[in-house]
N, C-alpha and C positions, 0 to 999 in steps of 0.2 A: 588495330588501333588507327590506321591511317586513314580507315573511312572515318572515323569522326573527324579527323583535322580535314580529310576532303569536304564532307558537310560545313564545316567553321568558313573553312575558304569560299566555298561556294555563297552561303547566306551573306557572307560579309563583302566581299566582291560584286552580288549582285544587286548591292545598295547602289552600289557604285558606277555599275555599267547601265546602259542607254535605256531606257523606259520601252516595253514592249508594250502594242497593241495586243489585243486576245489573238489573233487572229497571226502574229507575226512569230517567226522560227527563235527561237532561244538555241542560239552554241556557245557549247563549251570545251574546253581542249582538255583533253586531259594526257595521262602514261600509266600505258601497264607498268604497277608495281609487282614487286617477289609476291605479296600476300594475296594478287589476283590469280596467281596460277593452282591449274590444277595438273595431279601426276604427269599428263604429258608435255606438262609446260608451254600451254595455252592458255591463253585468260580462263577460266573456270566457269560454266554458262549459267551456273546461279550469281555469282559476281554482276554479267551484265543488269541481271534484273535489279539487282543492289543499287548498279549505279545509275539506272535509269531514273531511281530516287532521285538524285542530283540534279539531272535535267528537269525534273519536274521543280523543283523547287527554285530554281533561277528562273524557269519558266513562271512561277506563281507569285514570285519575289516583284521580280521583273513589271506584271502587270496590273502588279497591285492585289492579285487577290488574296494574297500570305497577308499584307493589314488586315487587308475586309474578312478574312478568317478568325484571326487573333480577335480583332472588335468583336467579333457575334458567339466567340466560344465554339466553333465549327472545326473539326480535323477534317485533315484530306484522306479519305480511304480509295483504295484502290481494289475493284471490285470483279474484275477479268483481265487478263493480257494474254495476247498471243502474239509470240517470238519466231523470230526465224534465221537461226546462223547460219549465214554464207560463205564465212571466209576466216580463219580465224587470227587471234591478235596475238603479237608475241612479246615477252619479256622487254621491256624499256620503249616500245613501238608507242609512237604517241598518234594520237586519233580524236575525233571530235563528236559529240555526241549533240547533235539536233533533236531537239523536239517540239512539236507545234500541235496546237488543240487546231482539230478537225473540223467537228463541228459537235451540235449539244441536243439529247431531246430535254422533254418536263425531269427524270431522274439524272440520266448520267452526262459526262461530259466525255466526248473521244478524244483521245491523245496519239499520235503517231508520233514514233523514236527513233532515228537511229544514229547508229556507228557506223563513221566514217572513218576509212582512211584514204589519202591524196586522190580523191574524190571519190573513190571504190564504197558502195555498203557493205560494211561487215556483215552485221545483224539488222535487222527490221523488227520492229515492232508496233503491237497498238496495244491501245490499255484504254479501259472504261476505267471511269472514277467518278466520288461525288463527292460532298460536301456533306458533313454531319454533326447537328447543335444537339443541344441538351431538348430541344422537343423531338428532334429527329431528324429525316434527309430534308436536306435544302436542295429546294427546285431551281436547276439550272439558271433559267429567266432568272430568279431572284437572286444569286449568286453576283450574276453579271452585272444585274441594274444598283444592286448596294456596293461595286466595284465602281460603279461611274457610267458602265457601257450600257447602250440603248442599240441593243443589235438584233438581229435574226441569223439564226444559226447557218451556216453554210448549207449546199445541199447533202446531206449523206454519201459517200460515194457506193459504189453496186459492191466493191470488192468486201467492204466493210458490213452494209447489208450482207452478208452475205455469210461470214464470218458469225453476226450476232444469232441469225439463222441457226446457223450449224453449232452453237453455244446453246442454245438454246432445246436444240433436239440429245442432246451427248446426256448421260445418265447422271451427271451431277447436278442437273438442273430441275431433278426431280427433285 
């Protein structure tokens, strides 16, 4: 139950807090509760992915695209992530969860995540996503340009290439 009060908090807080650029980090504090643990009483690593939700939507909140969403009848789907835990969190440890869009082609948008603690990465992550209306995906460009923004995507970075690569040859993708 307390991820829905974490979602309430986060949407409703994020009205409130500073206006992000596409392109600028969104954090958030948060605390391992009792309900993130798993048997060995570490945060539970389906959890991070839970709350990386969070990040994304103060991040979307934040730059305007959660309106420009709601306007056009668009949800946010998340369409691959690749995680990577390094260190792990424990019971009442409070930590910060960054996330910042990468950069975007014509379909997806990249997202890199992670969890901090007193400046250490926990976990690292990326995540493709897009936007999707009632006639179908919405193209990145048009995403950004009915948010307001007039940009060109970052460059790709090689590690990311590289990653979509290797998504791309793995047996699900048949």
């Amino acid at each position: 139950m307390s991820l829905i009060f974490r979602m309430f908090y986060i949407l409703i807080s994020s009205i409130f807090r500073k206006r992000l650029g596409p392109l600028e980090d969104s954090v958030i504090k948060l605390r391992v509760l009792p309900n993130d643990l798993d048997i060995q009483g570490h945060m539970n690593n389906g959890r991070f992915l839970t709350l990386m939700d969070l990040g994304r939507i103060d991040l979307m909140v934040r730059t305007g695209f959660w309106r420009t969403a709601r306007a056009h009848r668009w949800i946010p789907l998340v369409g691959t992530a690749m995680i990577s835990f390094k260190r792990p969190l424990n019971l009442f440890q409070c930590y910060e969860l960054h996330s910042r869009i990468v950069c975007w082609d014509d379909k997806w948008c990249y997202i890199e995540q992670k969890f901090v603690r007193k400046g250490r990465i926990i976990t690292y992550a990326w995540m493709r996503g897009l936007f999707r209306g009632p006639s179908g995906n919405v193209a990145s460009k048009d995403v950004l340009l009915k948010a307001g923004y007039h940009l060109k995507s970052p460059p790709m970075p090689r590690a990311l290439k590289l990653w979509i690569q290797s998504e791309r040859r793995s047996p699900a993708a048949a």
